[in-house]
TORKOL-4160 file (C-alpha; in steps of 0.2 Angstrom, whole numbers, padded with zeros to 4 digits, m for minus):
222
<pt num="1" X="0000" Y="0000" Z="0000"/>
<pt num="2" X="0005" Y="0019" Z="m0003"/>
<pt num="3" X="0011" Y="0028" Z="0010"/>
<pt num="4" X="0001" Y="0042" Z="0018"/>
<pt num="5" X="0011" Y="0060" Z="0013"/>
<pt num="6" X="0008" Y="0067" Z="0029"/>
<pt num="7" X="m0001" Y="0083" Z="0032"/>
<pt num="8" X="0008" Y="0100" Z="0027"/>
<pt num="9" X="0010" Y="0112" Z="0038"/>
<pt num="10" X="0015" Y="0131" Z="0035"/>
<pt num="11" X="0032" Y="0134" Z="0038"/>
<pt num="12" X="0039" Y="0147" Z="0052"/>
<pt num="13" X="0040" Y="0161" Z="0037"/>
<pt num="14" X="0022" Y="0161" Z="0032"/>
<pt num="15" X="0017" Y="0158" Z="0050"/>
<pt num="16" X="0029" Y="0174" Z="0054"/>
<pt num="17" X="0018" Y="0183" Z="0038"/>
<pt num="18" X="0001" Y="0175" Z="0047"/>
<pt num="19" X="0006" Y="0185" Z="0059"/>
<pt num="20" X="0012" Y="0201" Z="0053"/>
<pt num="21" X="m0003" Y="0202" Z="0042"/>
<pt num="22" X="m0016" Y="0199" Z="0058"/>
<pt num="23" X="m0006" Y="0215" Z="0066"/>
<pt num="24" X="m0008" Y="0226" Z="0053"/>
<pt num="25" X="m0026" Y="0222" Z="0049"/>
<pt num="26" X="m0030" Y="0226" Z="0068"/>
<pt num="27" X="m0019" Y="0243" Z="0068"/>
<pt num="28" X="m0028" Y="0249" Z="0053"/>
<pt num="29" X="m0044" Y="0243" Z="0060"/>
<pt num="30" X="m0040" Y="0255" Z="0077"/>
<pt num="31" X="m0034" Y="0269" Z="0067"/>
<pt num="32" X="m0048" Y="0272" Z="0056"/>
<pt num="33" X="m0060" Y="0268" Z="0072"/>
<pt num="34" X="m0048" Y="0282" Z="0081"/>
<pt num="35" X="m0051" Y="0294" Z="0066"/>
<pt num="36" X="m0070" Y="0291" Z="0065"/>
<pt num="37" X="m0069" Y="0295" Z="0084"/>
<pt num="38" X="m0061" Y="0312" Z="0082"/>
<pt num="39" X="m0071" Y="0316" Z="0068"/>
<pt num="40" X="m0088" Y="0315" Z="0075"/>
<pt num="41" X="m0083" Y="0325" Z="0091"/>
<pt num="42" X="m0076" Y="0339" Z="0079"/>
<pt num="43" X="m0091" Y="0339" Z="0070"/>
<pt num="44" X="m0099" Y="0341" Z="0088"/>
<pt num="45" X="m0088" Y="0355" Z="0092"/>
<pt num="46" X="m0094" Y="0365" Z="0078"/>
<pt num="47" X="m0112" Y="0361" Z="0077"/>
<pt num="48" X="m0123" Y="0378" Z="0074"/>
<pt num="49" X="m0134" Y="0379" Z="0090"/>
<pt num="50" X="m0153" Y="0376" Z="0091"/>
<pt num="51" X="m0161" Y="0390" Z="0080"/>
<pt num="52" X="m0179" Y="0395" Z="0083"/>
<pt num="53" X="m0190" Y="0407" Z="0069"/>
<pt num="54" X="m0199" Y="0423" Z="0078"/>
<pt num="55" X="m0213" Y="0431" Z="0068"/>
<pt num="56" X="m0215" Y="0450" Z="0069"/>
<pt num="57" X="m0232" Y="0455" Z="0064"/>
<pt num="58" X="m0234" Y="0474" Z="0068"/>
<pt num="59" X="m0252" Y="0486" Z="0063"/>
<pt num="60" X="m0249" Y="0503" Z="0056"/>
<pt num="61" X="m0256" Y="0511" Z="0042"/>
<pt num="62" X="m0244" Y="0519" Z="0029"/>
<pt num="63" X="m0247" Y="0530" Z="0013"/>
<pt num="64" X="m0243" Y="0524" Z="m0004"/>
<pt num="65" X="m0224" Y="0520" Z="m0007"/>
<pt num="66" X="m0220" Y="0517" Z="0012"/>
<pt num="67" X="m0215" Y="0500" Z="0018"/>
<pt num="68" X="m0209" Y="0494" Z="0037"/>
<pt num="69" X="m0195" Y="0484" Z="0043"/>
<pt num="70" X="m0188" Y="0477" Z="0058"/>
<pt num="71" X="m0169" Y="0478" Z="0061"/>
<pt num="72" X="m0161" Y="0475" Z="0079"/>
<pt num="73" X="m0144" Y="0466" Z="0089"/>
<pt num="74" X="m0144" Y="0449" Z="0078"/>
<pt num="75" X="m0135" Y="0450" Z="0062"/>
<pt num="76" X="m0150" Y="0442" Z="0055"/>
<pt num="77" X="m0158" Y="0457" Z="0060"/>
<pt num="78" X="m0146" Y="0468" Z="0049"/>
<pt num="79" X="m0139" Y="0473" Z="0067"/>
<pt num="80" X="m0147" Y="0489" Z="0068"/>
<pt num="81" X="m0140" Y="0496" Z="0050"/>
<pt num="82" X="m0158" Y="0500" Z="0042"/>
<pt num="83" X="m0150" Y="0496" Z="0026"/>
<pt num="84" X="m0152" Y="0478" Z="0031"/>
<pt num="85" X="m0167" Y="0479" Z="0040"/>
<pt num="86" X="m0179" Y="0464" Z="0037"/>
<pt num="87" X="m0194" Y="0469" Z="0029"/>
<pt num="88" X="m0212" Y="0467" Z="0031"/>
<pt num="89" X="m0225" Y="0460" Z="0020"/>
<pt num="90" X="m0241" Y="0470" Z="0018"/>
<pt num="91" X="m0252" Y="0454" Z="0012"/>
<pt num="92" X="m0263" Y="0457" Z="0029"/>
<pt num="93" X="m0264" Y="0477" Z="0030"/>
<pt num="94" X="m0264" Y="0487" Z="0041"/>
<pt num="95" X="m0254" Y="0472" Z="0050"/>
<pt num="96" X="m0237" Y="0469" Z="0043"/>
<pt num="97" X="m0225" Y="0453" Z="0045"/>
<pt num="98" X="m0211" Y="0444" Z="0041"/>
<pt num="99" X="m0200" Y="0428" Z="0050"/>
<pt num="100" X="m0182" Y="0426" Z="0053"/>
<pt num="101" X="m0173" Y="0415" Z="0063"/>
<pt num="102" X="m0163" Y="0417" Z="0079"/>
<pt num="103" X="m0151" Y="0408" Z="0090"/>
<pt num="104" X="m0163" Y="0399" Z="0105"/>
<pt num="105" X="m0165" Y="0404" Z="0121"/>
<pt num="106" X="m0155" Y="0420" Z="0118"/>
<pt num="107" X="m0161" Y="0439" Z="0121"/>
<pt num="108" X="m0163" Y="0450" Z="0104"/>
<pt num="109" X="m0165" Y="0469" Z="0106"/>
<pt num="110" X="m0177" Y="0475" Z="0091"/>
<pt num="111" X="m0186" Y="0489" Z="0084"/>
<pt num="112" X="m0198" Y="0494" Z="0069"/>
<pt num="113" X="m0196" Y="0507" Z="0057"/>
<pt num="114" X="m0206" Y="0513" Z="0040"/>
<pt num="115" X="m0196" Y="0519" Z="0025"/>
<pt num="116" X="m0202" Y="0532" Z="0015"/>
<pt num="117" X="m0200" Y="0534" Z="m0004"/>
<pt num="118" X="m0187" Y="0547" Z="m0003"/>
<pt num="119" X="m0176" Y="0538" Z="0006"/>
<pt num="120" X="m0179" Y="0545" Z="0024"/>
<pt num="121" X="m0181" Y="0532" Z="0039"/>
<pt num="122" X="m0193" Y="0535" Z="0055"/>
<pt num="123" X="m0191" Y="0524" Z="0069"/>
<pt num="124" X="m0204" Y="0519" Z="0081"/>
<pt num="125" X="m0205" Y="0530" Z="0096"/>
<pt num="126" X="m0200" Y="0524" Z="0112"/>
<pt num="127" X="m0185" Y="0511" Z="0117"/>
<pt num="128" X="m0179" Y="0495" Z="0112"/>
<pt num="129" X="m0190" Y="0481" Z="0110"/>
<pt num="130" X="m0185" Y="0465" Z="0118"/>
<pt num="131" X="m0188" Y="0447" Z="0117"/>
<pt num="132" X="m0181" Y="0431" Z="0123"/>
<pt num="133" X="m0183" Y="0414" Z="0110"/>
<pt num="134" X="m0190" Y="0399" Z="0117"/>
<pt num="135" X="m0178" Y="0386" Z="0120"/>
<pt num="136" X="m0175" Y="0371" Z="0106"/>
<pt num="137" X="m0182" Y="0376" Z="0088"/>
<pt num="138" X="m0200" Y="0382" Z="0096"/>
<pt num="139" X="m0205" Y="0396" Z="0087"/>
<pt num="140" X="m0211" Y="0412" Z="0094"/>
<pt num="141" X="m0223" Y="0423" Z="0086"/>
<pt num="142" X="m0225" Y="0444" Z="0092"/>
<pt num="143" X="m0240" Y="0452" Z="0089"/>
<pt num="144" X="m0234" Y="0471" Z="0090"/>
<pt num="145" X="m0242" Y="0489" Z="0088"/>
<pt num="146" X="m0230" Y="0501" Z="0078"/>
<pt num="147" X="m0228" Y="0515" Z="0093"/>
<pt num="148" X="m0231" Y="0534" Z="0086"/>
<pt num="149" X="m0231" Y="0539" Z="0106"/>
<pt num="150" X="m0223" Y="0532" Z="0117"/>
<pt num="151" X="m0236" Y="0523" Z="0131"/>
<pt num="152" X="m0249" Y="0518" Z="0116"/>
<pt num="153" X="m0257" Y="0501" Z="0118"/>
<pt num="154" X="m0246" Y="0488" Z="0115"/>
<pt num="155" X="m0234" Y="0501" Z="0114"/>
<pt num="156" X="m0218" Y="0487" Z="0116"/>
<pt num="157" X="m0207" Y="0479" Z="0132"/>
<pt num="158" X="m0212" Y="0486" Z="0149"/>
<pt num="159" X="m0195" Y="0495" Z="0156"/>
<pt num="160" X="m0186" Y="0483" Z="0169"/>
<pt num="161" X="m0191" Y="0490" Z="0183"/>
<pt num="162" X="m0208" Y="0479" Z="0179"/>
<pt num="163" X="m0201" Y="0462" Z="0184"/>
<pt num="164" X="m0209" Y="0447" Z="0183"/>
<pt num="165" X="m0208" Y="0429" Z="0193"/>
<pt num="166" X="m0217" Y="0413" Z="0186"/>
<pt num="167" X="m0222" Y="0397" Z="0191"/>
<pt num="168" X="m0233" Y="0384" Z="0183"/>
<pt num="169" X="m0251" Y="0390" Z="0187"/>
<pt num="170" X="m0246" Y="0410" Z="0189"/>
<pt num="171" X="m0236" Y="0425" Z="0184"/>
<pt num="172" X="m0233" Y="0438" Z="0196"/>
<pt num="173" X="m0228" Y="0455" Z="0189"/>
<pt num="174" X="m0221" Y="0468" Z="0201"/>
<pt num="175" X="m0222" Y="0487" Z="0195"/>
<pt num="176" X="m0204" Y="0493" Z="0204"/>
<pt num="177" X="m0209" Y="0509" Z="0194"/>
<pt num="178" X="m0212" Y="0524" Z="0201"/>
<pt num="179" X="m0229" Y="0528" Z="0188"/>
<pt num="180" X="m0244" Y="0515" Z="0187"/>
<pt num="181" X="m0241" Y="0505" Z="0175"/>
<pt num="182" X="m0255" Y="0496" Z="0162"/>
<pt num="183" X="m0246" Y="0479" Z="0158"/>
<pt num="184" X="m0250" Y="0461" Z="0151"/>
<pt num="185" X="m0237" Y="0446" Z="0147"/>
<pt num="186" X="m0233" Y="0438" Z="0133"/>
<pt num="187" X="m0228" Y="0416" Z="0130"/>
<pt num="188" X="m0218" Y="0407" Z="0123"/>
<pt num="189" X="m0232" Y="0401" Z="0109"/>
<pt num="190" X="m0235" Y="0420" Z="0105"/>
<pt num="191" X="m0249" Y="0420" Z="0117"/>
<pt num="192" X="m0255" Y="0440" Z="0125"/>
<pt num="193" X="m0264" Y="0439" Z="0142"/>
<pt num="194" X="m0276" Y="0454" Z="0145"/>
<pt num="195" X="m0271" Y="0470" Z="0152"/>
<pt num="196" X="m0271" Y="0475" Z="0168"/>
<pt num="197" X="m0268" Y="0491" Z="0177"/>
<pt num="198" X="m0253" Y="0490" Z="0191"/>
<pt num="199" X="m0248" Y="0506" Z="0203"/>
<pt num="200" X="m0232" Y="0509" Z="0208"/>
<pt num="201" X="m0224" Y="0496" Z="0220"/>
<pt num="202" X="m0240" Y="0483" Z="0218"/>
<pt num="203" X="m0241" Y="0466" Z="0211"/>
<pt num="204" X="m0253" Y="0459" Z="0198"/>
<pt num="205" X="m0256" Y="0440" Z="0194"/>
<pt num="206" X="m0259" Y="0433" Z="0178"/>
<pt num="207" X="m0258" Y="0416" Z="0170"/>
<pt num="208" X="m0243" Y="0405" Z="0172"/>
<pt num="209" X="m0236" Y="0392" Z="0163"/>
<pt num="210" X="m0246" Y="0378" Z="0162"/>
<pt num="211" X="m0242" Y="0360" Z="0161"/>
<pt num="212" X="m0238" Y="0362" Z="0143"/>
<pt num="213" X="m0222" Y="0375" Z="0149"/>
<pt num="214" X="m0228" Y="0388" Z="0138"/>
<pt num="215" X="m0215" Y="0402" Z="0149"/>
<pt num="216" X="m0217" Y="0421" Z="0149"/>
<pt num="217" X="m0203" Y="0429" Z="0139"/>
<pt num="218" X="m0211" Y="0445" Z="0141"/>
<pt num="219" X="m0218" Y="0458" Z="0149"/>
<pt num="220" X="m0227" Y="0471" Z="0140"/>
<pt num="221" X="m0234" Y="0488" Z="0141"/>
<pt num="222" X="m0253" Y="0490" Z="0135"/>
């Protein structure tokens, strides 16, 4: 009978190149893992923030060949350069409105103003509008009077000497002011309470929250 070959076995070279191979395939493995890694937390490190759309609508009447604008602290807002202003659409007159976007839960001083044909500006009367955007992408929505006199009804932001504290069911507004005060609050989800008349150094109570978290961002002089 033949003889059984017996069975081949690798020699010590190609085990050493077994070898080698399997150690190379890993370090590639772990440096394309490592890459991967430092990737994703750049990416993370240079993510845009949350950004959240706020929708002025402001009433006023115009004559033929005027239109309004909002401008304010954001560069989105043209950063107070009237030339960049954002403008208003007059599809609802008297109520003008436009949407930009905003960083979320950050303060934005604005303002309105109407440009005329000729080129002049005229600004709203009376000081800085301000709002705070909801946090996440929420959107807020302003409903806004454009303010001829200063103290008009929903002539804009109450000064911060009207402060205000909120819980759930309630929001209480403190007049620190030294004039009575007419004041309402505004939510999170565009929402305007009533008004409601506050002397100086007196407290008025109006709705909070609720279990939905629709926060106060504002308060507001009627």
């Amino acid at each position: 009978m033949p003889r059984r070959r017996p069975a081949h076995r690798p020699t010590r070279t190609a085990s050493a190149a077994l070898t080698a191979l399997a150690s190379l395939t890993t370090a590639c493995l772990l440096a394309t893992a490592t890459a991967t890694a430092t990737a994703t937390a750049a990416h993370a490190a240079t993510a845009p923030p949350d950004r959240t759309t706020v929708t002025f609508d402001v009433r006023t009447t115009t004559t033929w060949g005027e239109g309004v604008y909002v401008t304010g602290s954001t560069a989105e807002l043209g950063s107070w350069d009237p030339a960049r202003a954002v403008p208003l659409s007059a599809a609802g007159y008297p109520a003008w409105s436009a949407t930009a976007t905003a960083a979320a839960d950050t303060p934005v001083l604005f303002k309105y103003l109407i440009k005329r044909p000729d080129g002049q500006v005229v600004w709203e009367q009376g000081a800085d509008r301000l709002l705070t955007t909801p946090p996440g992408t929420a959107a807020l929505t302003l409903h806004d009077v454009f303010r001829t006199e200063p103290g008009t009804a929903g002539s804009g932001t109450a000064p911060a000497c009207a402060s205000v504290g909120t819980t759930w069911r309630y929001a209480s507004v403190h007049n620190g002011c030294g004039t009575p005060l007419t004041l309402q609050v505004q939510h999170r989800s565009g929402g305007l309470s009533d008004c409601r008349p506050v002397p100086p150094g007196a407290t008025a109570t109006f709705p909070g929250s609720g279990p939905e978290s629709d926060h106060v961002v504002a308060v507001r002089i009627c």
